[in-house]
mmCIF entry with sequence, helices, sheets and N, C-alpha, C, O atoms, coordinates in Angstrom:
data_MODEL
# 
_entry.id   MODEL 
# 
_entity.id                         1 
_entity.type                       polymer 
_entity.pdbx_number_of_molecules   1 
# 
_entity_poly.entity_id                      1 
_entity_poly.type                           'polypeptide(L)' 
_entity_poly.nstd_linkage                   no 
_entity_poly.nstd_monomer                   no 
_entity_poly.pdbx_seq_one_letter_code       
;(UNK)(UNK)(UNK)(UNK)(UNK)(UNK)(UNK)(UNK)(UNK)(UNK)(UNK)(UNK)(UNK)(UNK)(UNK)(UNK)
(UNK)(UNK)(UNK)(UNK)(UNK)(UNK)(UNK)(UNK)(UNK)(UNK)(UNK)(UNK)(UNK)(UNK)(UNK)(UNK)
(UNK)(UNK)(UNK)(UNK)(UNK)(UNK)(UNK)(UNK)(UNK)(UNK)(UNK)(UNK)(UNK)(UNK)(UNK)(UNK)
(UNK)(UNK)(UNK)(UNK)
;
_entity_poly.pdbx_seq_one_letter_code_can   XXXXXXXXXXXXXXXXXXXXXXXXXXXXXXXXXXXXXXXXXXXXXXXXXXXX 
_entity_poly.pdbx_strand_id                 A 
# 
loop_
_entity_poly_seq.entity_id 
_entity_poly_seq.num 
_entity_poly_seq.mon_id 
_entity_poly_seq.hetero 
1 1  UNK n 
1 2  UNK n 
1 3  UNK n 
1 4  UNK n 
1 5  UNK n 
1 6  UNK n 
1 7  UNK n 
1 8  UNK n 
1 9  UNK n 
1 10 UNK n 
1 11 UNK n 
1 12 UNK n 
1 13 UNK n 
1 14 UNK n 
1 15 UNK n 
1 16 UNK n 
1 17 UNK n 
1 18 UNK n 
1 19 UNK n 
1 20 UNK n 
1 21 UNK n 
1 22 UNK n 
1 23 UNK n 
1 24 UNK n 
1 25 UNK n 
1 26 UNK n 
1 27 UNK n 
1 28 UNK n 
1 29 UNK n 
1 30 UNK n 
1 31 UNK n 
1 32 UNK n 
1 33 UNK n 
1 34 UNK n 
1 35 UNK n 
1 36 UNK n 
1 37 UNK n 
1 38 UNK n 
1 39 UNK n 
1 40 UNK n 
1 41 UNK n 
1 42 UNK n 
1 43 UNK n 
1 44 UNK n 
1 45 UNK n 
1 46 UNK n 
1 47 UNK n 
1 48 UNK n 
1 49 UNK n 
1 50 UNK n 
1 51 UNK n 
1 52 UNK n 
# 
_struct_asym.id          A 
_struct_asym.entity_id   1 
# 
loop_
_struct_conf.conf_type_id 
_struct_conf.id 
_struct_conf.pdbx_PDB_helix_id 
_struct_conf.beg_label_comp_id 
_struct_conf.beg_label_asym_id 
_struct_conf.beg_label_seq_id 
_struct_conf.pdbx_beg_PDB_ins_code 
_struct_conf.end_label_comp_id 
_struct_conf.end_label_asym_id 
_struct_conf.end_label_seq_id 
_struct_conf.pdbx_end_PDB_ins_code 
_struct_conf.beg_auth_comp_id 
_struct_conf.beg_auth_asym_id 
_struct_conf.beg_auth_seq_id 
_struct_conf.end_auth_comp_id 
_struct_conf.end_auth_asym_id 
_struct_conf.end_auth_seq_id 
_struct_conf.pdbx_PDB_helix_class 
_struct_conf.details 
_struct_conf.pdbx_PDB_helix_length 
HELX_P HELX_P1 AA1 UNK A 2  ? UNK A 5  ? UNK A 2  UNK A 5  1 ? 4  
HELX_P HELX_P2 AA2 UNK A 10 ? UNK A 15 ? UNK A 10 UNK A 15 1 ? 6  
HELX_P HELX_P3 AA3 UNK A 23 ? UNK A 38 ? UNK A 23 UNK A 38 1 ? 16 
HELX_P HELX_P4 AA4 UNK A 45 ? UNK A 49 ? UNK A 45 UNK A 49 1 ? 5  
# 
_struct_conf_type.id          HELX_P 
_struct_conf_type.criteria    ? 
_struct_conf_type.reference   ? 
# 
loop_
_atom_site.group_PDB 
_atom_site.id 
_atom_site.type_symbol 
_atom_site.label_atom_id 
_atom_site.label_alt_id 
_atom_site.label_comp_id 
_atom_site.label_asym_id 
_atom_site.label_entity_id 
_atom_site.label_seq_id 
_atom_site.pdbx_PDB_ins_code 
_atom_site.Cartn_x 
_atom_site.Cartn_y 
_atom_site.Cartn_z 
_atom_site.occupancy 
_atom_site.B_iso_or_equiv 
_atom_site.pdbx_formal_charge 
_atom_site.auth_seq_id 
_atom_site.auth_comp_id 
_atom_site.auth_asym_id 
_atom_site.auth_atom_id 
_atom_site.pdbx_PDB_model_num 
ATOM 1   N N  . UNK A 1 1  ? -16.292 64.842 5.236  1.00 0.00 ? 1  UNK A N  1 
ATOM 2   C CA . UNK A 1 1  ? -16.863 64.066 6.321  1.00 0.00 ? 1  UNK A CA 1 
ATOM 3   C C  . UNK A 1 1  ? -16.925 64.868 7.614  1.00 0.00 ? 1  UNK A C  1 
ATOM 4   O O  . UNK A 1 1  ? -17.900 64.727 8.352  1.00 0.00 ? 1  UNK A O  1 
ATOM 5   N N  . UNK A 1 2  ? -15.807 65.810 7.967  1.00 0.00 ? 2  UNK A N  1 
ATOM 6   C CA . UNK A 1 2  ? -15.891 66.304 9.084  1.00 0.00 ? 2  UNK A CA 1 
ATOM 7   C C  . UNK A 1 2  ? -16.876 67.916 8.918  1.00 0.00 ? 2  UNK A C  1 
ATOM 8   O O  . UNK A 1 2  ? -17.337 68.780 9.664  1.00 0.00 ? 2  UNK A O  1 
ATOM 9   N N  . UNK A 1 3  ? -16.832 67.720 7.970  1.00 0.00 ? 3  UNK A N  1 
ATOM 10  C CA . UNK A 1 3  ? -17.597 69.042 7.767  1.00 0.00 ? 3  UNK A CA 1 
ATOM 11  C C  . UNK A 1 3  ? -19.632 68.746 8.334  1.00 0.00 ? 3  UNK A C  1 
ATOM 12  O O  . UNK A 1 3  ? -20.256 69.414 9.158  1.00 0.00 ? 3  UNK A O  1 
ATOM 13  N N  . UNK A 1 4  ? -20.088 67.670 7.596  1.00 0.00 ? 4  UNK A N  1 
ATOM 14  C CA . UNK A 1 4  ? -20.774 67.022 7.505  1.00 0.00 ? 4  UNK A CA 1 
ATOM 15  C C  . UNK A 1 4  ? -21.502 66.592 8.961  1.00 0.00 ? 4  UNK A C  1 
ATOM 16  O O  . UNK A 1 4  ? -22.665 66.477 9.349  1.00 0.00 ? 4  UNK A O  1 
ATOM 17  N N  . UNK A 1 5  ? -20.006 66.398 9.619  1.00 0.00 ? 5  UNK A N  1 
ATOM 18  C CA . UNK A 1 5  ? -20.611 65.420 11.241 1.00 0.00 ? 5  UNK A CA 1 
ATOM 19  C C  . UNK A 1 5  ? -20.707 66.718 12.338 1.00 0.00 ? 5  UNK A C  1 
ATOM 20  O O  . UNK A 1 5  ? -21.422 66.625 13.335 1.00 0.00 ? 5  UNK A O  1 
ATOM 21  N N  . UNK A 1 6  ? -19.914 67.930 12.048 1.00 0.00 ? 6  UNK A N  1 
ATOM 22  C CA . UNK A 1 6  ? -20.079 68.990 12.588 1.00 0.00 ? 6  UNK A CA 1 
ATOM 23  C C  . UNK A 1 6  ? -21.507 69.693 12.674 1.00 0.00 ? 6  UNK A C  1 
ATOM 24  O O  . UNK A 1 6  ? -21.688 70.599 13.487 1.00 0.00 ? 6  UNK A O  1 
ATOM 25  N N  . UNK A 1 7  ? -22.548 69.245 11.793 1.00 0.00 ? 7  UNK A N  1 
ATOM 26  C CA . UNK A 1 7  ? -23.933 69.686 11.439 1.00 0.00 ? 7  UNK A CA 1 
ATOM 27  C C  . UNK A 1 7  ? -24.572 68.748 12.110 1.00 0.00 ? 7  UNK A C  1 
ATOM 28  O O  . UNK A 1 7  ? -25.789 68.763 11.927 1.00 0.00 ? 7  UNK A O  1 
ATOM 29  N N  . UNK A 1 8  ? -24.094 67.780 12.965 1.00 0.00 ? 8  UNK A N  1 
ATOM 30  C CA . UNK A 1 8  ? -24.857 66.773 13.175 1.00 0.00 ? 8  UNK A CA 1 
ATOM 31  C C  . UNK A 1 8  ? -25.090 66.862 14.967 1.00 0.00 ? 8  UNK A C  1 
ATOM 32  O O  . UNK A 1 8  ? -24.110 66.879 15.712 1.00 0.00 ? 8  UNK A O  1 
ATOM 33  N N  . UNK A 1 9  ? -26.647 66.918 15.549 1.00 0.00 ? 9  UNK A N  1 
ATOM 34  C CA . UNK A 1 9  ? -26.878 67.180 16.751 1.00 0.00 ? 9  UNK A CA 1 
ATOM 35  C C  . UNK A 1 9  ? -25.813 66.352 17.519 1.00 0.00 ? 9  UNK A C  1 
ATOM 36  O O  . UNK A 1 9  ? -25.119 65.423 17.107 1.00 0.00 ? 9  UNK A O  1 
ATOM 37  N N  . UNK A 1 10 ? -25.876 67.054 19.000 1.00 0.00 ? 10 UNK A N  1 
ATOM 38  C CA . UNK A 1 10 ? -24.641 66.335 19.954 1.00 0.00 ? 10 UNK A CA 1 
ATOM 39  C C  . UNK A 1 10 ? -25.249 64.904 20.325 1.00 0.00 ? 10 UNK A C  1 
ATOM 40  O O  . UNK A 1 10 ? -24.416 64.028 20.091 1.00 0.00 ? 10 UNK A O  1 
ATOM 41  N N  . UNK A 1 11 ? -25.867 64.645 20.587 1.00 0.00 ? 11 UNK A N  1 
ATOM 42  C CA . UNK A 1 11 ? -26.554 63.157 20.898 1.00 0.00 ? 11 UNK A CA 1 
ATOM 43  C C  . UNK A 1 11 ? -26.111 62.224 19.980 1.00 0.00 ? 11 UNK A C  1 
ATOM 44  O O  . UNK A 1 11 ? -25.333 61.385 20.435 1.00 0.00 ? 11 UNK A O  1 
ATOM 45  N N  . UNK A 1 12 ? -26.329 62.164 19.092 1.00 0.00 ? 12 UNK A N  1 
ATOM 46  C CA . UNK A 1 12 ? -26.059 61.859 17.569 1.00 0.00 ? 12 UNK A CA 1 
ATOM 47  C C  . UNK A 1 12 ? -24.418 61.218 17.737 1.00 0.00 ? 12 UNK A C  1 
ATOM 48  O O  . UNK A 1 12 ? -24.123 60.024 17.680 1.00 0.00 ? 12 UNK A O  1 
ATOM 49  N N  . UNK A 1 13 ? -23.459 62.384 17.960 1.00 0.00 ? 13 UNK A N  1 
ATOM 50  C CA . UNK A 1 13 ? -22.412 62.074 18.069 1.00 0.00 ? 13 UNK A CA 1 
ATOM 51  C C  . UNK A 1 13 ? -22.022 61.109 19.507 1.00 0.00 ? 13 UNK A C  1 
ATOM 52  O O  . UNK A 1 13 ? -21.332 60.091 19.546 1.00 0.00 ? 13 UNK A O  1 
ATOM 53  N N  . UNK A 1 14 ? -22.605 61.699 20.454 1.00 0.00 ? 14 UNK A N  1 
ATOM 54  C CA . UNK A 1 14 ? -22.503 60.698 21.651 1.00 0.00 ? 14 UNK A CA 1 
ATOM 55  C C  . UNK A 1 14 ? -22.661 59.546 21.722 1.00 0.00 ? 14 UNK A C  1 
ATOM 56  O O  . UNK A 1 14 ? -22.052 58.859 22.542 1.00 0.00 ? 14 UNK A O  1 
ATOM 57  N N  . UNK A 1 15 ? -23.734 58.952 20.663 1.00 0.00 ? 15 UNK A N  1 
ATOM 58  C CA . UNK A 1 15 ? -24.357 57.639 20.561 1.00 0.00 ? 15 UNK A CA 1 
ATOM 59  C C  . UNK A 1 15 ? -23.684 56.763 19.723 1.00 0.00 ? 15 UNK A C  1 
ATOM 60  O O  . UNK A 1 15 ? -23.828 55.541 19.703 1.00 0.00 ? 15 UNK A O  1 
ATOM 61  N N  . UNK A 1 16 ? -22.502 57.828 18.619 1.00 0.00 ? 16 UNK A N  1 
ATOM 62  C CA . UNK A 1 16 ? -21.657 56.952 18.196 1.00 0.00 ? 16 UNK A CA 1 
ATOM 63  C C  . UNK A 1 16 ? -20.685 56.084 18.897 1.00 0.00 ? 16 UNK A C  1 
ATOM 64  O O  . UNK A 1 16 ? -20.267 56.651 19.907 1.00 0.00 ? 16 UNK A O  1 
ATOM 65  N N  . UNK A 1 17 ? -20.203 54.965 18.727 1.00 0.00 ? 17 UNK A N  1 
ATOM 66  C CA . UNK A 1 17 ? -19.069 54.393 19.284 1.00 0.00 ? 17 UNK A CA 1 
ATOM 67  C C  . UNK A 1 17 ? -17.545 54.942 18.682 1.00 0.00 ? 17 UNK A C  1 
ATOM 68  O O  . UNK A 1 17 ? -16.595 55.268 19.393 1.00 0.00 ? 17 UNK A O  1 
ATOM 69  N N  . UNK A 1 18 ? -17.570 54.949 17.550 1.00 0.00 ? 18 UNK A N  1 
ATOM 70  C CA . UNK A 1 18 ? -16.473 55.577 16.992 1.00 0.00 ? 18 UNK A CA 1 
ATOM 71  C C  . UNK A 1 18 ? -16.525 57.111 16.330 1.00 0.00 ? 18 UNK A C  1 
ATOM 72  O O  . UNK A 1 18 ? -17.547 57.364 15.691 1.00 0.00 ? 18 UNK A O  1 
ATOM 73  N N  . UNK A 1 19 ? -15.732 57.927 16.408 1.00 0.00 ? 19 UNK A N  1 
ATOM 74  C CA . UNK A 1 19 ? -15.307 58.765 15.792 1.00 0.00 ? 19 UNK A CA 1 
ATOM 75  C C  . UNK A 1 19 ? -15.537 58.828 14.659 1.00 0.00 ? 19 UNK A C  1 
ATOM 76  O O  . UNK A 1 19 ? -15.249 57.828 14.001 1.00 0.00 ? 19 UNK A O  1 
ATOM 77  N N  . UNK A 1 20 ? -16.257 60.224 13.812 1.00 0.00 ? 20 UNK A N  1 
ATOM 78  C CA . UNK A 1 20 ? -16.439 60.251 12.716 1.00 0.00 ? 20 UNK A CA 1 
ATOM 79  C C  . UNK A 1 20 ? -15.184 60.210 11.812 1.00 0.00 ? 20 UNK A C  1 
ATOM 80  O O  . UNK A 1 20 ? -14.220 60.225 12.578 1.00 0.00 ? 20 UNK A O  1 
ATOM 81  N N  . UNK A 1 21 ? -14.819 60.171 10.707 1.00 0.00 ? 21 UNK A N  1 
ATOM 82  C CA . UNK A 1 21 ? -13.446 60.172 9.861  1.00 0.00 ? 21 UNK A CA 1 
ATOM 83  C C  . UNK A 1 21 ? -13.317 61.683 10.254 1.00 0.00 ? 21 UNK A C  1 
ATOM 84  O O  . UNK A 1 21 ? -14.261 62.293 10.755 1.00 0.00 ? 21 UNK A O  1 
ATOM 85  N N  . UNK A 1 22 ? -12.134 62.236 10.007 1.00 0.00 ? 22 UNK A N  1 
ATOM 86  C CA . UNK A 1 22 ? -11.343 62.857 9.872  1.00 0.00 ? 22 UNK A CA 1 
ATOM 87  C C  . UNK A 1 22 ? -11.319 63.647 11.469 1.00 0.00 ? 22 UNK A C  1 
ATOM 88  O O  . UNK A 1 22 ? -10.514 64.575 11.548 1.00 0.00 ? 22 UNK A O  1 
ATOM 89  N N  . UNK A 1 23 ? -11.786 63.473 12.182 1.00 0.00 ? 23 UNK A N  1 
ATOM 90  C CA . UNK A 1 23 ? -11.745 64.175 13.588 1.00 0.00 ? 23 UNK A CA 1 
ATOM 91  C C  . UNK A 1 23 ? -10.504 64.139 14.490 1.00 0.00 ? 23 UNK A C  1 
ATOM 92  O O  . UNK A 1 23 ? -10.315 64.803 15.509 1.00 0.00 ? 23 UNK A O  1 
ATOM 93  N N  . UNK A 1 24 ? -9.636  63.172 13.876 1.00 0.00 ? 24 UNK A N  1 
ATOM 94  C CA . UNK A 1 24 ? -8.405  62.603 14.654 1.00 0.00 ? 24 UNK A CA 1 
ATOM 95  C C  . UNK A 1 24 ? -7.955  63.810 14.380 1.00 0.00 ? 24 UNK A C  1 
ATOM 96  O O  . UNK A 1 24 ? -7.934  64.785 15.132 1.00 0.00 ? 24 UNK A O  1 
ATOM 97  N N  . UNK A 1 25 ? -7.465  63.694 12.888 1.00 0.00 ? 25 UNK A N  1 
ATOM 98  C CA . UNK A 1 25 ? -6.724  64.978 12.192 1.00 0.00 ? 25 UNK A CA 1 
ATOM 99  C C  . UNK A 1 25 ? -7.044  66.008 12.793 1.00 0.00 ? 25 UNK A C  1 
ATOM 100 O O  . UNK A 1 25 ? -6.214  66.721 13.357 1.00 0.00 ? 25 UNK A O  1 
ATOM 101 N N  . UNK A 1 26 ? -8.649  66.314 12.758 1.00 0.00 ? 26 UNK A N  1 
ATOM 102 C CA . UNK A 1 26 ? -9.098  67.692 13.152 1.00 0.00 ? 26 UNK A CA 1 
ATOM 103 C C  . UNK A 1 26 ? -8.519  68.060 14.814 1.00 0.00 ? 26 UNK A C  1 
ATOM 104 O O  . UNK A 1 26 ? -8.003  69.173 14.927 1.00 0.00 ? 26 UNK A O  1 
ATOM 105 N N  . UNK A 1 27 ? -8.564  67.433 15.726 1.00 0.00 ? 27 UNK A N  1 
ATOM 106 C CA . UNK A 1 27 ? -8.476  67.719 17.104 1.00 0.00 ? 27 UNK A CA 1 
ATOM 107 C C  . UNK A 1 27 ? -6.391  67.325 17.023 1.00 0.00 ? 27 UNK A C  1 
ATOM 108 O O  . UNK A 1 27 ? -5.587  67.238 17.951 1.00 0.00 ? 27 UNK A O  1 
ATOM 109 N N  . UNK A 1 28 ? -6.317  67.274 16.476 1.00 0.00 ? 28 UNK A N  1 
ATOM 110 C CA . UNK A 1 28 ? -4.243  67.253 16.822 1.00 0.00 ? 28 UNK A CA 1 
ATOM 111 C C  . UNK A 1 28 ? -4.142  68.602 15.809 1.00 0.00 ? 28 UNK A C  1 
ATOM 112 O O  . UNK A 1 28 ? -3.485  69.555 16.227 1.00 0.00 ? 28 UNK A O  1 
ATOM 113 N N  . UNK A 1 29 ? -4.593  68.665 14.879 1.00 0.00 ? 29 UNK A N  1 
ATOM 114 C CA . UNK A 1 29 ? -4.468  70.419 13.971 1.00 0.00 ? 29 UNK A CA 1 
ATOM 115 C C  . UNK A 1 29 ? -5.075  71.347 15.114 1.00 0.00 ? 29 UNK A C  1 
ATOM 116 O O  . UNK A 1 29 ? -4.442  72.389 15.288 1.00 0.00 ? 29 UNK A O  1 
ATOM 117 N N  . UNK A 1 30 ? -6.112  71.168 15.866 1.00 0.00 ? 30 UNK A N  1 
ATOM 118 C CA . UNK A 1 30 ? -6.609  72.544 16.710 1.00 0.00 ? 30 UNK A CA 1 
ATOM 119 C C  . UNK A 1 30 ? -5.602  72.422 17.908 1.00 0.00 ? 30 UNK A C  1 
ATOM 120 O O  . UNK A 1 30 ? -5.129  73.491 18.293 1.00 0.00 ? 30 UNK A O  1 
ATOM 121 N N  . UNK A 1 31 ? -5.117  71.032 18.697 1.00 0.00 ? 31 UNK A N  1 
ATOM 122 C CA . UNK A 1 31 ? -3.940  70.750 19.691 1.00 0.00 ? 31 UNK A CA 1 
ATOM 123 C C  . UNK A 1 31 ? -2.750  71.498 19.526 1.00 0.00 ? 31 UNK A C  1 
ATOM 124 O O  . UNK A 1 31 ? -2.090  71.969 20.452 1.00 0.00 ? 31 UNK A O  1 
ATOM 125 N N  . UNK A 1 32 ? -2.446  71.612 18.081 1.00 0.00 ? 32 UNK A N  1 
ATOM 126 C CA . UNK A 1 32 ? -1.314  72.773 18.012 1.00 0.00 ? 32 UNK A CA 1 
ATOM 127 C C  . UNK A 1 32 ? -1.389  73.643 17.810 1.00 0.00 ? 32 UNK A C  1 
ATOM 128 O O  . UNK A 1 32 ? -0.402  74.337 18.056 1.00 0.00 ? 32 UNK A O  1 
ATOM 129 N N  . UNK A 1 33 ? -2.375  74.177 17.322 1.00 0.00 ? 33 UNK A N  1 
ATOM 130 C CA . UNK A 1 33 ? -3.095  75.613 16.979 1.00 0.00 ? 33 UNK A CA 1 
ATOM 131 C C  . UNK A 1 33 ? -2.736  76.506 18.482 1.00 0.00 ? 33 UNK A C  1 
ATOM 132 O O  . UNK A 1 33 ? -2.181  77.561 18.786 1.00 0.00 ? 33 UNK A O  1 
ATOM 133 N N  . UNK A 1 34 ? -3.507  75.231 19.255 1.00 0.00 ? 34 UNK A N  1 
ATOM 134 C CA . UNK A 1 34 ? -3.720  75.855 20.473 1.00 0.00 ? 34 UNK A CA 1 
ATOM 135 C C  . UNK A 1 34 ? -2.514  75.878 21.571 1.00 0.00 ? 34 UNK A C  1 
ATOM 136 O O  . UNK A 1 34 ? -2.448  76.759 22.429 1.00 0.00 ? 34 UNK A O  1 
ATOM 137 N N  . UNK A 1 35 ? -1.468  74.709 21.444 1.00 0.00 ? 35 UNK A N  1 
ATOM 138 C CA . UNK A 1 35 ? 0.217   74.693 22.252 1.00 0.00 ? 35 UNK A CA 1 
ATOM 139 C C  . UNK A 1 35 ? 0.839   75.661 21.674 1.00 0.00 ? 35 UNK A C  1 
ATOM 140 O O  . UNK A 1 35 ? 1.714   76.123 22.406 1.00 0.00 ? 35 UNK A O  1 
ATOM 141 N N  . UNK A 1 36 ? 0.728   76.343 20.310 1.00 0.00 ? 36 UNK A N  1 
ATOM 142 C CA . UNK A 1 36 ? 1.189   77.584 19.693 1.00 0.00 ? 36 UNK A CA 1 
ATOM 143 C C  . UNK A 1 36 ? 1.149   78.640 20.499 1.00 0.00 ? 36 UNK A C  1 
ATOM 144 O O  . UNK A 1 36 ? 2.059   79.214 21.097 1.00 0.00 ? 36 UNK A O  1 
ATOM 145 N N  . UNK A 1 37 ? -0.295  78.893 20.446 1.00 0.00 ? 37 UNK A N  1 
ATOM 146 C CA . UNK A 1 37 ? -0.630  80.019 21.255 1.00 0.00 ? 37 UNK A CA 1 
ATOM 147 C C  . UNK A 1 37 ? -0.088  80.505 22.790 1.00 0.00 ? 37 UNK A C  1 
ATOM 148 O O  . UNK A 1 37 ? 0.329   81.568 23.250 1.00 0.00 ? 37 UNK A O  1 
ATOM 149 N N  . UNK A 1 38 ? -0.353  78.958 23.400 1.00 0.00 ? 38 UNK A N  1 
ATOM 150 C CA . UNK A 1 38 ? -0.397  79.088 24.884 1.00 0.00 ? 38 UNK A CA 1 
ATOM 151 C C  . UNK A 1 38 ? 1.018   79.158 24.938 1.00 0.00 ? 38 UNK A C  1 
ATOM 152 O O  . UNK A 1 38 ? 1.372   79.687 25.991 1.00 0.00 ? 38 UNK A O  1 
ATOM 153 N N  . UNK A 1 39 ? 2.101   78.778 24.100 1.00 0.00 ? 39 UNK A N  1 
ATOM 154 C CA . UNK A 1 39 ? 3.514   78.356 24.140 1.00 0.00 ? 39 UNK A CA 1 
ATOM 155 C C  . UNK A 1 39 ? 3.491   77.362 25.753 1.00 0.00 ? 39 UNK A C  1 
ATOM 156 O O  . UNK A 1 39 ? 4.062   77.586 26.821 1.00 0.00 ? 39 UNK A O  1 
ATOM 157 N N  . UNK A 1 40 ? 2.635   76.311 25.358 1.00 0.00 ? 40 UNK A N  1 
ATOM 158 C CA . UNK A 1 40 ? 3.075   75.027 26.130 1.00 0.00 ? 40 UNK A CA 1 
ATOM 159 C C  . UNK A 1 40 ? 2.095   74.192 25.603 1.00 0.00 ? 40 UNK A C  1 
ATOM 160 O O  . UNK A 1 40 ? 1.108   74.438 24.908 1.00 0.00 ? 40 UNK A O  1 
ATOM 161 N N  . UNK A 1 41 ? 2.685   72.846 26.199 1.00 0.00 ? 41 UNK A N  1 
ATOM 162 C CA . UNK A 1 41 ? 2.045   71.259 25.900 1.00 0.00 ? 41 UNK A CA 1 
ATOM 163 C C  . UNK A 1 41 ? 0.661   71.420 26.851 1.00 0.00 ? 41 UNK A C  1 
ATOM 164 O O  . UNK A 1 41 ? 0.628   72.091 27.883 1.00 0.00 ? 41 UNK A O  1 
ATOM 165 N N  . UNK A 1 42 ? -0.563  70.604 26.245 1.00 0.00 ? 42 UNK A N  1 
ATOM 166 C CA . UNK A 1 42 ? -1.521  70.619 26.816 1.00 0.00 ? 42 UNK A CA 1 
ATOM 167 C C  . UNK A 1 42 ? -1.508  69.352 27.492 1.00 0.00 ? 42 UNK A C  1 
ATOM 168 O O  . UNK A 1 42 ? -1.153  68.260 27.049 1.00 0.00 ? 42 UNK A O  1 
ATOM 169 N N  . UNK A 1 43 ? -2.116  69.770 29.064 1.00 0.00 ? 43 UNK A N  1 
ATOM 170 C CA . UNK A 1 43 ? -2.184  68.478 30.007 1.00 0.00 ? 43 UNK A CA 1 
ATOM 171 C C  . UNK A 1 43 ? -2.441  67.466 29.512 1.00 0.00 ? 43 UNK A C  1 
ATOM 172 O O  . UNK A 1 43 ? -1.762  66.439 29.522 1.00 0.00 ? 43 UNK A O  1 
ATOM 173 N N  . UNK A 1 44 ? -4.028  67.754 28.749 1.00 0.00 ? 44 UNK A N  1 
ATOM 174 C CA . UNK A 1 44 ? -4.893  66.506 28.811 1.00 0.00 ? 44 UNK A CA 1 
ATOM 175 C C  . UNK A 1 44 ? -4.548  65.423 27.165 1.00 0.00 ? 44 UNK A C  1 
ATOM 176 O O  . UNK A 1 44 ? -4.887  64.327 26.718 1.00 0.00 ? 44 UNK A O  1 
ATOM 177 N N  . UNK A 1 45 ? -3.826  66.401 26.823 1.00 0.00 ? 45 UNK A N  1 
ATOM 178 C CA . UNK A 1 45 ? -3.346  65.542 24.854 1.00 0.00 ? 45 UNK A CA 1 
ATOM 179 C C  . UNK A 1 45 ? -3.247  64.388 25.329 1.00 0.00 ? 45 UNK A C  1 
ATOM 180 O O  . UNK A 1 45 ? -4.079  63.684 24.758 1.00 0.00 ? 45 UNK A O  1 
ATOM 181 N N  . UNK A 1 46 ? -2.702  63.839 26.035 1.00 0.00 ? 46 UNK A N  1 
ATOM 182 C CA . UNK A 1 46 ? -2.298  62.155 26.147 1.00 0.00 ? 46 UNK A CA 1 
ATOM 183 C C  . UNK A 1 46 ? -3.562  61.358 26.771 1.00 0.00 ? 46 UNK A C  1 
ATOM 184 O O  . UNK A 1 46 ? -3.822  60.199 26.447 1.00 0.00 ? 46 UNK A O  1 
ATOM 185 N N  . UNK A 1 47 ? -4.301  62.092 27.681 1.00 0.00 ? 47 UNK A N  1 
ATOM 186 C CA . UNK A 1 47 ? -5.421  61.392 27.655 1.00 0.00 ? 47 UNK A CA 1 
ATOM 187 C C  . UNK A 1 47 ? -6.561  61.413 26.910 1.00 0.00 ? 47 UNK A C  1 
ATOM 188 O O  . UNK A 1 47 ? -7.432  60.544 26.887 1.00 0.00 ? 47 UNK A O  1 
ATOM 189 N N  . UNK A 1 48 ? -6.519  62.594 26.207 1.00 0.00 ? 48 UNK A N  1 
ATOM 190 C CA . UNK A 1 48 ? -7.056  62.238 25.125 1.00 0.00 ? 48 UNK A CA 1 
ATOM 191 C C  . UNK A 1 48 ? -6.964  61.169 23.841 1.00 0.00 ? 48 UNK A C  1 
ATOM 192 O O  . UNK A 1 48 ? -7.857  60.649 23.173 1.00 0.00 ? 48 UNK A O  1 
ATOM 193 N N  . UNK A 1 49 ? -5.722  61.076 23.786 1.00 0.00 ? 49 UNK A N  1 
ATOM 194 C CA . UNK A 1 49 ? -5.343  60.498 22.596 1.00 0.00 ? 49 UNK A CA 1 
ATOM 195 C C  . UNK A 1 49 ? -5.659  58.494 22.652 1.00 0.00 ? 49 UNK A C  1 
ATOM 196 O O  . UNK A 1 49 ? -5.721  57.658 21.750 1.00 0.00 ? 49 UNK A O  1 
ATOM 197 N N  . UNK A 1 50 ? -5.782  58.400 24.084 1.00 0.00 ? 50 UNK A N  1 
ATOM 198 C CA . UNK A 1 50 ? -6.216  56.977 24.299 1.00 0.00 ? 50 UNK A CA 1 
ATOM 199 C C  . UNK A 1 50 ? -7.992  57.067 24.173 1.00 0.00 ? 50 UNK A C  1 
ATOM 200 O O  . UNK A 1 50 ? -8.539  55.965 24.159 1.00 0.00 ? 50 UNK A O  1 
ATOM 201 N N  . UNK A 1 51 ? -8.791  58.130 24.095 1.00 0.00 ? 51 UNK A N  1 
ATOM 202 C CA . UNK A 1 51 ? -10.002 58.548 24.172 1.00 0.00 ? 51 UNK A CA 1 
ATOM 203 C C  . UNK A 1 51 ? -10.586 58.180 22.869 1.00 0.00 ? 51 UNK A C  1 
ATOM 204 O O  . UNK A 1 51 ? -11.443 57.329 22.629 1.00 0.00 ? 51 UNK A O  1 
ATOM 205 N N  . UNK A 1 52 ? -9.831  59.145 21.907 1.00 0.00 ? 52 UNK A N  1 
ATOM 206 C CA . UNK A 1 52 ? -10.647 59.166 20.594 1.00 0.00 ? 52 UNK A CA 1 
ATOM 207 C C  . UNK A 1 52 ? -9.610  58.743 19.262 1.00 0.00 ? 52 UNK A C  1 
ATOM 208 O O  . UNK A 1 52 ? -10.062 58.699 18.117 1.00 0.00 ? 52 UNK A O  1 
# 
């Protein structure tokens, strides 16, 4: 599914109301990918997480 919605123009996704399946997963797997790297917590995770 996420593979799928990734091929799909940005409008497309904008016009959705909800989140395609598996994107939750996908954006908290790249969130630590990325607090790994930086060795710290990212500002915006919590406002995100009421977002999507």
């Amino acid at each position: 599914m996420v593979r799928a919605a990734c091929h799909a123009p940005l409008d497309r996704w904008l016009a959705q109301e909800k989140a395609p399946a598996g994107c939750r997963e996908a954006r908290r797997f790249f969130e630590v990918i990325i607090e790994s790297h930086a060795e710290h917590k990212l500002i915006t995770r919590e406002m995100m997480e009421k977002e999507v």
